[in-house]
Structures are given as structure tokens and as C-alpha cells.
C-alpha positions as CSV (number, residue, x, y, z in Angstrom):
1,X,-8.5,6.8,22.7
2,X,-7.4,4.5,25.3
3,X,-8.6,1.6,23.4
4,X,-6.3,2.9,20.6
5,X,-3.2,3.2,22.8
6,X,-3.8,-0.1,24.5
7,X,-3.9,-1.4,21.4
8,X,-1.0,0.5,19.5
9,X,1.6,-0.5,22.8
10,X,1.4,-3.9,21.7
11,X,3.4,-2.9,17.9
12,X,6.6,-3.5,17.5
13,X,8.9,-1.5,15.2
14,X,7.8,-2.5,12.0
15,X,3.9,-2.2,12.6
16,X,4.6,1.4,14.0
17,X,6.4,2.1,11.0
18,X,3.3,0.9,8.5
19,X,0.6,2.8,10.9
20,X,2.5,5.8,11.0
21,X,2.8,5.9,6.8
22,X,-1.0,4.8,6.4
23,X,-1.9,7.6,8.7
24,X,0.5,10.0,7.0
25,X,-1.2,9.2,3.4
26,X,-4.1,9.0,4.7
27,X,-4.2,12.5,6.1
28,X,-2.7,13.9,2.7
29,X,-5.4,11.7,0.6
30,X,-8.8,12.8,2.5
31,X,-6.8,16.7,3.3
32,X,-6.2,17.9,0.2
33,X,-9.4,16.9,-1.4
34,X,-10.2,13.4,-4.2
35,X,-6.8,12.9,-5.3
36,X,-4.8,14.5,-2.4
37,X,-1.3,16.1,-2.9
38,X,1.3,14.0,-4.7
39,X,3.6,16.3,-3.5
40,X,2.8,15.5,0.4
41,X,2.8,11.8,-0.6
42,X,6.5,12.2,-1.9
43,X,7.4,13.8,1.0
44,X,5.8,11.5,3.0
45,X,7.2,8.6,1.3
46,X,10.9,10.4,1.7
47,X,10.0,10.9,5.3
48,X,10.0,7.3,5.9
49,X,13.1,6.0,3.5
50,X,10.9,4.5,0.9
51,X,11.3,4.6,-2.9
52,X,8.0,5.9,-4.8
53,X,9.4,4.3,-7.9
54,X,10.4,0.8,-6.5
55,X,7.1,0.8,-4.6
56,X,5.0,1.7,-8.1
57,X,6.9,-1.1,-9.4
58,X,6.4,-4.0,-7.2
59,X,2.8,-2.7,-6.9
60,X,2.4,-3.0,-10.4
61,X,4.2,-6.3,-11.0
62,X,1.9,-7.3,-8.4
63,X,-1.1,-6.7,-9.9
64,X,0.5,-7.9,-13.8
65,X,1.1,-11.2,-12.1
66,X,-2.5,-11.4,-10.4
67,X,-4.1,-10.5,-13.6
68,X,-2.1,-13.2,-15.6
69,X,-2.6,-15.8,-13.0
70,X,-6.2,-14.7,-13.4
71,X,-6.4,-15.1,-17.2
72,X,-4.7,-18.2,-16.9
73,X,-7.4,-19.8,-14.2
74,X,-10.2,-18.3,-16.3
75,X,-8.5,-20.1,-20.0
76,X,-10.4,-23.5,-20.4
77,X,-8.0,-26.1,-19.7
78,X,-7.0,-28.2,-23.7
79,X,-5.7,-31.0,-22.1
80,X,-8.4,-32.2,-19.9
81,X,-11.0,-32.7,-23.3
């Protein structure tokens, strides 16, 4: 535990912020058993000041523009031949 709170009093604001929300979802995802309580992670989420519906969507425009930079490294490339 000391380790932890040696380690923790170096966070600034920001860092805080993110451990305390990973801890919260992580405490609703492994409490409430496989696919935890949506209802706790809204809350959670609320807690915080964060918008479930602008994170969903930068977290999957994320992943839509990984998997099309992905297709388009993995497409053989015409003009090299």
C-alpha cells in the first residue's frame, strides 16, 4: 500500500482523474458479474462530467479509422507493379 501511495502522490490532476474512473469501472465491471451494471457505469461516467455518448463515439471513430488504415496497409499497392 505504501508503494501505491508513494506512487499515486506523484499524479497530478488529470491522472487522479483517469485512476479514479478506471477504478470506478473497474469495480462495477468485475462487481456485478461478466458484463457488470451499465447502470453503475452511467453513473459513474455522470460522476465524473463525461458524456457516454461522445465517448462511444470517438471510441468508435477510433477504431473505424484503425480498421481502414489497416485495410488500406494490408491492399497491395497498383502503382508500385
Amino acid at each position: 500500500m505504501e508503494l501505491l501511495q508513494k506512487h499515486i502522490s506523484h499524479y497530478d490532476e488529470r491522472a487522479l482523474s483517469r485512476l479514479m474512473l478506471e477504478v470506478g469501472l473497474l469495480e462495477s465491471a468485475y462487481g456485478n458479474g461478466a458484463y457488470g451494471d451499465t447502470a453503475s457505469l452511467l453513473k459513474t461516467a455522470r460522476h465524473y462530467r463525461i458524456d457516454p455518448e461522445k465517448a462511444q463515439r470517438a471510441v468508435a471513430q477510433g477504431f473505424a479509422a484503425k480498421q481502414k488504415n489497416k485495410e488500406r496497409n494490408a491492399a497491395p499497392d497498383k502503382s508500385a507493379t
